[in-house]
C-alpha positions as CSV (number, residue, x, y, z in Angstrom):
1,X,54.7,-46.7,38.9
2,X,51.3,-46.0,39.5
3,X,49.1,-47.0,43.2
4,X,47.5,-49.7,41.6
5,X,50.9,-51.0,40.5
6,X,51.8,-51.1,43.8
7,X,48.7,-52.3,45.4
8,X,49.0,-55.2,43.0
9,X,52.1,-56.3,44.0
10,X,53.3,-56.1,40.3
11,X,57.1,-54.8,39.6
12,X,59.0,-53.6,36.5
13,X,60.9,-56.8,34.8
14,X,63.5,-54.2,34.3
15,X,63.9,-53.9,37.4
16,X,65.5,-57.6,37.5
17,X,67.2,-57.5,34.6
18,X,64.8,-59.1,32.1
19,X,64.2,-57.3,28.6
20,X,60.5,-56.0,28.9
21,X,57.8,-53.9,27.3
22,X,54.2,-52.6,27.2
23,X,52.8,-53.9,24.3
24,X,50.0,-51.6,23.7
25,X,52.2,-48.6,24.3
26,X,55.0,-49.8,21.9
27,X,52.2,-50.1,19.4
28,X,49.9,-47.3,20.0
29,X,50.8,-45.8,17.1
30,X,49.9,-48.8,15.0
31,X,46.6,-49.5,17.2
32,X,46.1,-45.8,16.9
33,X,46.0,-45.6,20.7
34,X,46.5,-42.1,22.5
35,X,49.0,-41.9,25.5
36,X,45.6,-40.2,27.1
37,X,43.4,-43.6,26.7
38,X,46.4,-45.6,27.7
39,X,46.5,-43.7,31.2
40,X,42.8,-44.2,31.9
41,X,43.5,-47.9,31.4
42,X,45.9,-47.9,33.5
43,X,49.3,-47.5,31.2
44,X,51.5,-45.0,32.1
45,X,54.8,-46.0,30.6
46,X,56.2,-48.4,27.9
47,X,57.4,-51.4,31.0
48,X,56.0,-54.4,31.1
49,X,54.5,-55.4,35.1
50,X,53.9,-58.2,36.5
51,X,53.5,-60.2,39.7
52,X,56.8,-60.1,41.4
53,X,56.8,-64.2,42.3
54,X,57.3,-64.4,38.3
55,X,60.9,-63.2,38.7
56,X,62.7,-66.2,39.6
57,X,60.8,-68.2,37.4
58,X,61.3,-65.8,34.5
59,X,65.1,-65.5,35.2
60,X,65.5,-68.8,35.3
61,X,64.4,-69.0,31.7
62,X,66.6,-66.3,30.9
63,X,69.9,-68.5,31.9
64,X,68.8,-71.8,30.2
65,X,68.1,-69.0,27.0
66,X,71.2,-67.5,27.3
67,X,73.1,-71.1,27.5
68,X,71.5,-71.0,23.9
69,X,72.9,-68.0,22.6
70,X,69.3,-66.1,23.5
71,X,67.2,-64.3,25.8
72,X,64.1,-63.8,26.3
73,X,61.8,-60.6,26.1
74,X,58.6,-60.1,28.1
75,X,56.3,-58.6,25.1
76,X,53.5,-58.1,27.5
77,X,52.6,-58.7,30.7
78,X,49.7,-57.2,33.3
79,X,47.3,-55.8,31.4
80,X,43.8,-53.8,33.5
81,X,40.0,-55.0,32.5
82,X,40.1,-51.6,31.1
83,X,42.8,-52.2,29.0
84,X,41.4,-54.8,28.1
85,X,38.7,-53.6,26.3
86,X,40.2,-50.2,24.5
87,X,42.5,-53.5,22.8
88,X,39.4,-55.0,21.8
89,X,38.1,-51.8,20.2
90,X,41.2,-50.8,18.8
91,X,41.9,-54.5,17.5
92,X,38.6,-54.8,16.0
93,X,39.2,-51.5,13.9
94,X,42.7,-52.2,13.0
95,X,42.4,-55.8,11.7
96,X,38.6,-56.9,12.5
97,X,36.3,-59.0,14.8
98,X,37.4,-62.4,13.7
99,X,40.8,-62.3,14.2
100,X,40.8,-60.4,17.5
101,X,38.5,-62.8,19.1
102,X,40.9,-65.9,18.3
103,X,43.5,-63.7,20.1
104,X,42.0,-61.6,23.0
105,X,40.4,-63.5,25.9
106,X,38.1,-61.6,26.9
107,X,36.5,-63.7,29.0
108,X,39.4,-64.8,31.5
109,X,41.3,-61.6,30.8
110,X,44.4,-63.7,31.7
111,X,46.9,-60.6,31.9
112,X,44.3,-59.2,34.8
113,X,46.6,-61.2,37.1
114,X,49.4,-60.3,36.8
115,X,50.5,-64.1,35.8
116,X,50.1,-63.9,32.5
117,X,53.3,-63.0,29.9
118,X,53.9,-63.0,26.4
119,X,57.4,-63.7,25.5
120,X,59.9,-63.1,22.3
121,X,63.3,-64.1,21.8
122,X,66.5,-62.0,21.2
123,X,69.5,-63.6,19.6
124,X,72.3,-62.2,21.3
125,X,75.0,-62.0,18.5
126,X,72.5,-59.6,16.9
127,X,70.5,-58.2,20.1
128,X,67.2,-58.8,17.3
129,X,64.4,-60.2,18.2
130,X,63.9,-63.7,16.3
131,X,61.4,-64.0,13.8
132,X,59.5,-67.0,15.2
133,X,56.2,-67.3,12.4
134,X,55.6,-65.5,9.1
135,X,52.3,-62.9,9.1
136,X,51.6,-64.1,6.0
137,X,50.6,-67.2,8.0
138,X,48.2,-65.4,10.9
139,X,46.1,-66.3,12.4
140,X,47.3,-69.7,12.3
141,X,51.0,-68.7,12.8
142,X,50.2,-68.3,16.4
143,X,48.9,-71.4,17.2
144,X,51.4,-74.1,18.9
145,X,52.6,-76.8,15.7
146,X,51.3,-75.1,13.0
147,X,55.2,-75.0,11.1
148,X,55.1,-78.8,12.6
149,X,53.9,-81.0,9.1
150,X,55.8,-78.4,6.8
151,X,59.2,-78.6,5.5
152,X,60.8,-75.7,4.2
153,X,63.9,-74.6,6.1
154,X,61.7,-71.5,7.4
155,X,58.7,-73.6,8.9
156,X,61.3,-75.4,10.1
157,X,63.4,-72.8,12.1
158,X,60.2,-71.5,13.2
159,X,58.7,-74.3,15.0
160,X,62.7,-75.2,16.8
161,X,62.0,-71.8,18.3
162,X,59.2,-72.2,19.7
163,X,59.8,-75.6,20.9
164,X,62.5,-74.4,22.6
165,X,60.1,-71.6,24.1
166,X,57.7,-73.9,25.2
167,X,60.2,-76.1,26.5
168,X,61.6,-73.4,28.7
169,X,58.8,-71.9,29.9
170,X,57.2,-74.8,31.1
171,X,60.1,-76.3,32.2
172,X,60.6,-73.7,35.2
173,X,56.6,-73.8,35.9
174,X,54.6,-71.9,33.3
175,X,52.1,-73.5,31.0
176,X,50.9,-72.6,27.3
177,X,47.4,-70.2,27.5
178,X,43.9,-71.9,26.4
179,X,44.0,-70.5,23.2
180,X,47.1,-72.4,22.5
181,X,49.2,-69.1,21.3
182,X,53.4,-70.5,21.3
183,X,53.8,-67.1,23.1
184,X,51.8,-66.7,25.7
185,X,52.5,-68.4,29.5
186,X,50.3,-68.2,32.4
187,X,51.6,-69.4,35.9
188,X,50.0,-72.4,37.3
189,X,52.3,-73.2,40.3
């Protein structure tokens, strides 16, 4: 872990027994990210960081989840300014300026703090992540209620995962970011 890790007071999730990743370095390939720009903003390995007084919380989660057959996955979690921006570059060449700005705040920079996490589900029968929204749907697959008014079996399965996301989350203290994403959960206690 780097100083500024430390200084932070961020830890590994791993560390606790929480499924976790880097989501810029698990995609740098895609993003066409180098390992060298991911250390000058501050990513030096594939974990995901965050503050350490998101642990309880976040395990907590993990049991109701697992009562469910189901665990959850930090996708994302501290992210520096400067990784901050190379995303926005490397977004806006990969799939454009509209659709990054409905996604990166770049103005709060939520994942700054530390108290910021993106989560994803596992089904633990398969130990594979849980297809919660169809791409051919994005951008407005990411937005909270979008599979609400439609009913095929799909739309359907879609929006009982995230409502029992959003449940979870929120029920052990997180709440659902500005822009409304079913994913992402700041800390607000």
């Amino acid at each position: 872990m780097s100083e500024k890790h430390q200084s932070e007071n961020l830890v590994n999730i791993a560390d606790f027994g929480i499924k976790g990743a880097n989501y810029y370095w698990t995609r740098s390939e895609r993003y066409k990210i180098s390992k060298d720009e991911l250390e000058n903003a501050g990513v030096f390995d594939g974990n995901a960081y965050l503050d350490k007084k998101l642990i309880a919380p976040l395990q907590k989660a993990n049991e109701k989840l697992l009562n469910l057959g189901m665990e959850l996955i930090v996708k994302d979690a501290h992210r520096t300014p400067e990784l901050y921006k190379l995303a926005e570059t490397k977004l806006y060449e990969y799939q454009g300026k509209d659709k990054t700005d409905k996604l990166l705040n770049m103005i709060r920079m939520p994942h700054a703090t530390g108290l910021a996490v993106d989560i994803g589900l596992i089904d633990l029968k398969t130990g594979e992540e849980l297809k919660m929204r169809d791409s051919k749907d994005d951008p407005e697959a990411y937005l909270i209620d979008n599979y609400r008014k439609k009913k095929d079996p799909q739309s359907k399965e879609f929006q009982r995962l995230q409502d029992i996301l959003i449940e979870t989350m929120t029920l052990v203290g997180f709440s659902v970011g500005t822009k409304g994403e079913f994913w992402h959960f700041e800390w607000k206690k």
